[in-house]
C-alpha positions as a Markdown table, in Angstrom:
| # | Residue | x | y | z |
|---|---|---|---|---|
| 1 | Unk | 24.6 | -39.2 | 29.2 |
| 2 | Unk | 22.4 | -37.9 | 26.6 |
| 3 | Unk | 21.3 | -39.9 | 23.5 |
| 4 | Unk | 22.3 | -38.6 | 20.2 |
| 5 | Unk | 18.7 | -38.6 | 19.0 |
| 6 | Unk | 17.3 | -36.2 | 22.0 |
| 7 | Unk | 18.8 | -32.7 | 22.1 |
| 8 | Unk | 17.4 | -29.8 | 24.8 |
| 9 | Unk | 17.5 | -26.4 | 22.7 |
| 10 | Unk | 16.3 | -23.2 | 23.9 |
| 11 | Unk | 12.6 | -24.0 | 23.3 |
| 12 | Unk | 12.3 | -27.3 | 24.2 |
| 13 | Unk | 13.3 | -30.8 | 23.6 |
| 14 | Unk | 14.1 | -32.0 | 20.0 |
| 15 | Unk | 14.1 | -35.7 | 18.8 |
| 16 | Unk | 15.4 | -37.6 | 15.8 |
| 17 | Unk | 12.8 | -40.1 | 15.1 |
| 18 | Unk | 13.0 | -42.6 | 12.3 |
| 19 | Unk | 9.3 | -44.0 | 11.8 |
| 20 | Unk | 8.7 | -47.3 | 10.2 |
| 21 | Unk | 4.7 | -46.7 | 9.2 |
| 22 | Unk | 2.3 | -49.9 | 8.9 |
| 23 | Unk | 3.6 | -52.4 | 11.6 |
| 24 | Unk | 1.4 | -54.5 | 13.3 |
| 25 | Unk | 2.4 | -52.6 | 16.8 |
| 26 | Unk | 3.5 | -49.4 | 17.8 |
| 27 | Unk | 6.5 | -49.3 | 20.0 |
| 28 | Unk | 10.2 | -48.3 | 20.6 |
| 29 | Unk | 12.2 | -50.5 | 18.3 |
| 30 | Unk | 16.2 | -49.2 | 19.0 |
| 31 | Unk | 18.7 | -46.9 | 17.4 |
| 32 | Unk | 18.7 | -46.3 | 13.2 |
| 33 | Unk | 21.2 | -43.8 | 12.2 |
| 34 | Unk | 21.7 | -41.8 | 15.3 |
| 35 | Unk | 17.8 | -41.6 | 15.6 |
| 36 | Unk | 15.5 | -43.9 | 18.0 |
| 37 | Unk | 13.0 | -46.6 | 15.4 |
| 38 | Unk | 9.6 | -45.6 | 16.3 |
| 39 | Unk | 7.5 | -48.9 | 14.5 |
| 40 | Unk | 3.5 | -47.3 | 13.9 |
| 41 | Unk | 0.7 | -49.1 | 13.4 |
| 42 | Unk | -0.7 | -46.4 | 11.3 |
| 43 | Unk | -0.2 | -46.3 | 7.5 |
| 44 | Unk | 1.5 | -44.0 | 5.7 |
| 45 | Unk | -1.9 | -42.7 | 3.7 |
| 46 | Unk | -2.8 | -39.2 | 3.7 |
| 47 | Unk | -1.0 | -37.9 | 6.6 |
| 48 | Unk | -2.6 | -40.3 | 9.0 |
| 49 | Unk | 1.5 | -41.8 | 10.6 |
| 50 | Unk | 2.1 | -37.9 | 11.2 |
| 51 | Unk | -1.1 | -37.8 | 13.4 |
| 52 | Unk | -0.5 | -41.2 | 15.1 |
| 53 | Unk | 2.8 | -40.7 | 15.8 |
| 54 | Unk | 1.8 | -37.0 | 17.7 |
| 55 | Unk | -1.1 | -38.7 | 19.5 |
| 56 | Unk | 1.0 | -42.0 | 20.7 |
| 57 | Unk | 4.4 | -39.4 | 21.8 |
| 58 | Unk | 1.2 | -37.3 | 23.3 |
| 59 | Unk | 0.0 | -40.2 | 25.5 |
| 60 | Unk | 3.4 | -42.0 | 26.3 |
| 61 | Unk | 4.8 | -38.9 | 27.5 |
| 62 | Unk | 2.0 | -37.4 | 29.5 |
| 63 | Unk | 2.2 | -33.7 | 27.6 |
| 64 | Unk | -0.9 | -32.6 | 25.8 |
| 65 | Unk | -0.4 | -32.5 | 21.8 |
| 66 | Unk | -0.3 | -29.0 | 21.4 |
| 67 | Unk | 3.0 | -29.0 | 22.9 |
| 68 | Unk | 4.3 | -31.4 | 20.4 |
| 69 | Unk | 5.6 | -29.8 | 16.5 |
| 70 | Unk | 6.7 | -31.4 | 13.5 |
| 71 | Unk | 10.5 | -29.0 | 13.3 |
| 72 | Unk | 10.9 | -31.4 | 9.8 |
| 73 | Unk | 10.3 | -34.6 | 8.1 |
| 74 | Unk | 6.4 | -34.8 | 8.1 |
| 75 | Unk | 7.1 | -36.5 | 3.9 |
| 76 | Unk | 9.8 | -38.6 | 5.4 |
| 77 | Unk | 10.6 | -41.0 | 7.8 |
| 78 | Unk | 13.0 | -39.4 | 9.3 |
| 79 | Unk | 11.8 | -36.9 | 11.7 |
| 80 | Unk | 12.3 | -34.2 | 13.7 |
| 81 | Unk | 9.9 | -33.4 | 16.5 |
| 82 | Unk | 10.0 | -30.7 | 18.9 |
| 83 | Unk | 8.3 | -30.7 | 22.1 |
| 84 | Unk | 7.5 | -28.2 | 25.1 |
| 85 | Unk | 6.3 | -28.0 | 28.5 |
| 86 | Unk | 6.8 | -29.8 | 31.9 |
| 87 | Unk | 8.7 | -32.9 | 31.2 |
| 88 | Unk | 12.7 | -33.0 | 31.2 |
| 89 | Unk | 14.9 | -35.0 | 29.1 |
| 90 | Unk | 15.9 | -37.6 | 31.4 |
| 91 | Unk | 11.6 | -38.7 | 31.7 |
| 92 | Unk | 11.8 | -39.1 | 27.9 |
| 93 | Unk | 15.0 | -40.9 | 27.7 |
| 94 | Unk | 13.4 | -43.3 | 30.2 |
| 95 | Unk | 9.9 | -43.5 | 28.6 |
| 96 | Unk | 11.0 | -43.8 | 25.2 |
| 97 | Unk | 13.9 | -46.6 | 26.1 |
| 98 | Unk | 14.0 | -49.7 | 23.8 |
């Protein structure tokens, strides 16, 4: 069964992120309103959590970062991120798990 934070559109694969900037560790916290807890270690300062978050989902999932978009929610912390290329649904699902 597919989470309710991961959806496979035409494109690509979309996920519903809800980013908690300045932990002390990044990592897969759990579920907040329908969207997986990403905890960053980056701070929320001049874009820098944006560019963490794209280089951490970059190396955890194996795709390069070019195939990785903001669709919304770059001034939030609730996110939308879109991503492309050779890696299906079920590999994030079990990369990304809590």
């Amino acid at each position: 069964m597919t989470p309710i934070w991961l959806k496979q559109t035409p494109n690509g694969i979309t996920l519903n992120l809800h980013c908690q900037p300045g932990a002390k560790q990044t990592k897969v916290v759990g579920l907040h309103d329908g969207c997986l807890k990403i905890s960053l270690q980056a701070p929320a300062l001049e874009n820098k959590a944006n560019e963490f978050l794209l280089s951490w989902l970059s190396k955890q999932l194996k795709v390069p970062q070019k195939q990785i978009q903001f669709i919304s929610g770059q001034n939030s912390r609730h996110k939308r991120i879109e991503i492309w290329g050779s890696i299906t649904p079920e590999q994030i699902i079990e990369i990304l798990k809590p």
